[in-house]
C-alpha positions as CSV (number, residue, x, y, z in Angstrom):
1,X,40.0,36.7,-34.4
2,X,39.7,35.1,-31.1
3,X,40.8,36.6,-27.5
4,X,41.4,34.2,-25.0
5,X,42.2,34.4,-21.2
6,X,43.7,31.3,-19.3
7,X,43.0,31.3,-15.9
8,X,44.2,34.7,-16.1
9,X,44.5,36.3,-12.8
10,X,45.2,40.0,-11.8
11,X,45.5,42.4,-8.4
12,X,43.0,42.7,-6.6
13,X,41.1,39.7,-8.2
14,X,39.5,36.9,-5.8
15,X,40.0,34.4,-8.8
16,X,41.1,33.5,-11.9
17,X,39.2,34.0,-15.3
18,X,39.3,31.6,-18.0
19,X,37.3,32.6,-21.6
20,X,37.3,32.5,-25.4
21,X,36.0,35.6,-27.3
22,X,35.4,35.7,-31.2
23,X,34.9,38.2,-33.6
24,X,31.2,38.4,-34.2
25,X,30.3,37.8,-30.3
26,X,29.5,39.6,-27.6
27,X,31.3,38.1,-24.2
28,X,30.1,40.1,-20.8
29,X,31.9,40.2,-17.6
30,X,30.1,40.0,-15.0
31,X,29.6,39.7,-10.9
32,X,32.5,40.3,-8.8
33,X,33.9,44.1,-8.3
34,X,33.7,46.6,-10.7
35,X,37.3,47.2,-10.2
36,X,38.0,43.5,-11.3
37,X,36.3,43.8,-14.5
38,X,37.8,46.8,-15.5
39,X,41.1,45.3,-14.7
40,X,40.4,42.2,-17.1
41,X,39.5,44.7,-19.5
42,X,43.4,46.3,-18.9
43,X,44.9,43.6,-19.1
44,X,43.9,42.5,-22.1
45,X,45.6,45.2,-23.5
46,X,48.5,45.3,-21.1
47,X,47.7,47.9,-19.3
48,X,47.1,45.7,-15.9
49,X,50.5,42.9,-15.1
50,X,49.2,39.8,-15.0
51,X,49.9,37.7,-11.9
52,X,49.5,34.3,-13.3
53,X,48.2,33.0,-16.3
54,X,47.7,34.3,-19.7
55,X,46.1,36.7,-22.3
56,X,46.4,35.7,-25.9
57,X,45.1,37.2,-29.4
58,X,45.2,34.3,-32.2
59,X,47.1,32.1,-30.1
60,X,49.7,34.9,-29.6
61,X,50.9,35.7,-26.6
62,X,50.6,38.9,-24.8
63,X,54.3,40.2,-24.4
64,X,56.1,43.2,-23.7
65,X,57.2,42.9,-27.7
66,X,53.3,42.1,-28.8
67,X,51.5,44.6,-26.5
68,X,51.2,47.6,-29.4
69,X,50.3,45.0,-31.7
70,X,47.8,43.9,-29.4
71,X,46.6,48.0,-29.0
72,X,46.4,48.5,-32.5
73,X,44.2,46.2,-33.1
74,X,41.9,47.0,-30.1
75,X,39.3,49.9,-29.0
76,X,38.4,51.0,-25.5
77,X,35.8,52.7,-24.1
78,X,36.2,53.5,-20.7
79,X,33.2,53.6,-17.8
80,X,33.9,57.5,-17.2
81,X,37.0,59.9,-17.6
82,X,38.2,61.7,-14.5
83,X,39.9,65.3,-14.4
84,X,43.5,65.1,-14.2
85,X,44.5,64.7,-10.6
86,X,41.1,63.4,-9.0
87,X,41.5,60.8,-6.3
88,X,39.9,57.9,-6.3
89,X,39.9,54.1,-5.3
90,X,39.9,53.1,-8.8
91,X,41.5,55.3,-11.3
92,X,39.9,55.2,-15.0
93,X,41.8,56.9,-17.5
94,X,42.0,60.9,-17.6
95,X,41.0,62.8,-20.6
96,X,44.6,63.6,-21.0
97,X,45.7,60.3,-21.2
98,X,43.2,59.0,-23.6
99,X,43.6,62.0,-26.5
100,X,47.3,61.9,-25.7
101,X,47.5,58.2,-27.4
102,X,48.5,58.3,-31.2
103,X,46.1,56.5,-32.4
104,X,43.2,59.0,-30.9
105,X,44.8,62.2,-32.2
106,X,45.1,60.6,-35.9
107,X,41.3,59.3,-36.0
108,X,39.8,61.5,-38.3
109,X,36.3,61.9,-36.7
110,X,34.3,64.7,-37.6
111,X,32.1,66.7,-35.4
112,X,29.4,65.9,-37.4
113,X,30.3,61.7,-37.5
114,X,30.4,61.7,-33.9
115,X,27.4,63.4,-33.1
116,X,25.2,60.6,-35.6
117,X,27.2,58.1,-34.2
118,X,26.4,59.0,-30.4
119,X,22.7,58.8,-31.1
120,X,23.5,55.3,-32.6
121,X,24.8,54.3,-29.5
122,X,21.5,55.1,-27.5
123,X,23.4,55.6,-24.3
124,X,23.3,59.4,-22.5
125,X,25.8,62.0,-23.4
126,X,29.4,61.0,-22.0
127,X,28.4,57.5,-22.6
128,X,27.8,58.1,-26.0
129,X,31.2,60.1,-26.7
130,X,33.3,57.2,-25.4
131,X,31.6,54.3,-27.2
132,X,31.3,56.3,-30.4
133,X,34.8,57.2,-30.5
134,X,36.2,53.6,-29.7
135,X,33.7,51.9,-32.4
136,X,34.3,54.4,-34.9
137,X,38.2,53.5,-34.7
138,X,36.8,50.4,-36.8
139,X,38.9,48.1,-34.8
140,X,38.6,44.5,-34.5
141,X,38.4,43.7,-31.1
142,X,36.4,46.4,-28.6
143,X,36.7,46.3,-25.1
144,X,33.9,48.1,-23.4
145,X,33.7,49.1,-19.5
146,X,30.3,48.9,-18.2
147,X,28.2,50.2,-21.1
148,X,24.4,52.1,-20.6
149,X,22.0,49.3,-20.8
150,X,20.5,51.4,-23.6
151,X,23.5,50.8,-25.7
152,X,22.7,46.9,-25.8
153,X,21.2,46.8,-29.3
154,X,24.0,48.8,-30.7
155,X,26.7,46.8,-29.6
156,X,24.7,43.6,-31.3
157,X,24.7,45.7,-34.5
158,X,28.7,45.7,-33.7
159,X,28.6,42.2,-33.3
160,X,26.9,41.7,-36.6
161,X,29.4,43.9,-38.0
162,X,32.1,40.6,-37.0
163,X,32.8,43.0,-34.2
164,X,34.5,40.8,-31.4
165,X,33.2,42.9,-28.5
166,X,33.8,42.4,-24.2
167,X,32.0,44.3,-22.3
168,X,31.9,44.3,-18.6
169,X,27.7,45.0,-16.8
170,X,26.0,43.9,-14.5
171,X,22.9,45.6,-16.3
172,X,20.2,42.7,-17.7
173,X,20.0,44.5,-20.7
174,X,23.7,43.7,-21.5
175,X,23.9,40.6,-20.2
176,X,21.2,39.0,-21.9
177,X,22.5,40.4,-25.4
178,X,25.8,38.6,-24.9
179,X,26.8,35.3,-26.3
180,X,29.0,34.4,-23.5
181,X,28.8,35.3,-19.6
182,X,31.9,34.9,-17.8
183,X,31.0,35.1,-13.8
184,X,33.9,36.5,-11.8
C-alpha cells in the first residue's frame, strides 16, 4: 500500500507537500503549524478540500466516490478530543463525532483488550485510549496526530507489523523513529 501526496496543498498551509508513504514505514510530519499537520492528516482522508494538488492511495485518486474507500481502509488517532461545543482556533474532533462513525460503534474492543493495549502504547492515559482504539481497528494505513514521544517504540512495532503509519511530532523521539521526514 502506498499513500502519496503531490504537491498537495491545503487552507491555511504556507506550502505545498509532496511525499510517498508505504506500508511498513513510518513517515513524520513535521515543522510548520500544528494546525497544518493535522490538516494533512484530514485531508488524507477527505476530511480537509484540497486546494491544489493531490492525495492518492495505490495510485487512486482521492474523490468524492473513493473517499469511504479511502476511510475504510484508514485509522485515526486524533491529538485530543474536545467537549461538544468548546471553542477553539483549531477544532479536533469531539467525542461525539468520533463514536458516532460506523466503523467505531462496530469494533468489537473489549474493556479488557483496550486496557493491555493502552499500556502497549506507552503514552499517558487519553493518549493511550486514542492510539489503542485506532491500531486495534487493524487497518492498513494509520494516521496519527502528534503522538506522546513515549509511544515511539510502539508505533515501530506497528511498522513491523507492515503498518503504513503518518504521524505528525515535532518530538525527537518520533522523529528519529520515522523512515521518512517531510518538513512543512
Amino acid at each position: 500500500m502506498v499513500l502519496e501526496l503531490n504537491e498537495t496543498l491545503i487552507e491555511g498551509a504556507e506550502r505545498t507537500v509532496s511525499m510517498l508513504a508505504e506500508e511498513g514505514q513510518m513517515t513524520c510530519l513535521t515543522g510548520g503549524s500544528a494546525q497544518s499537520r493535522t490538516g494533512l492528516l484530514l485531508a488524507m482522508m477527505g476530511l480537509r478540500a484540497v486546494k491544489s494538488g493531490y492525495v492518492c492511495l495505490d495510485g487512486e485518486p482521492l474523490t468524492e466516490r473513493s473517499v469511504e474507500e479511502f476511510r475504510e481502509l484508514m485509522a485515526y488517532a486524533p491529538d485530543q478530543l474536545v467537549p461538544e461545543g468548546e471553542v477553539r482556533v483549531y477544532e479536533p474532533p469531539t467525542v461525539q463525532e468520533v463514536f458516532s462513525l460506523k466503523a467505531n460503534r462496530e469494533l468489537p474492543i473489549s474493556n479488557g483488550i483496550l486496557a493491555e493495549e493502552m499500556k502497549r502504547t506507552g503514552a499517558p492515559a487519553e493518549k493511550a485510549r486514542l492510539l489503542a482504539v485506532a491500531a486495534l481497528r487493524k487497518k492498513p494505513v494509520l494516521l496519527v496526530d502528534n503522538p506522546a514521544p513515549e509511544s515511539a517504540a510502539y508505533l515501530r512495532q506497528l511498522v513491523g507489523q507492515g503498518v503504513l503509519v503518518v504521524v505528525t511530532s515535532m518530538e525527537a523521539a518520533i522523529v528519529q523513529m520515522s523512515n521518512q521526514i517531510v518538513e512543512l
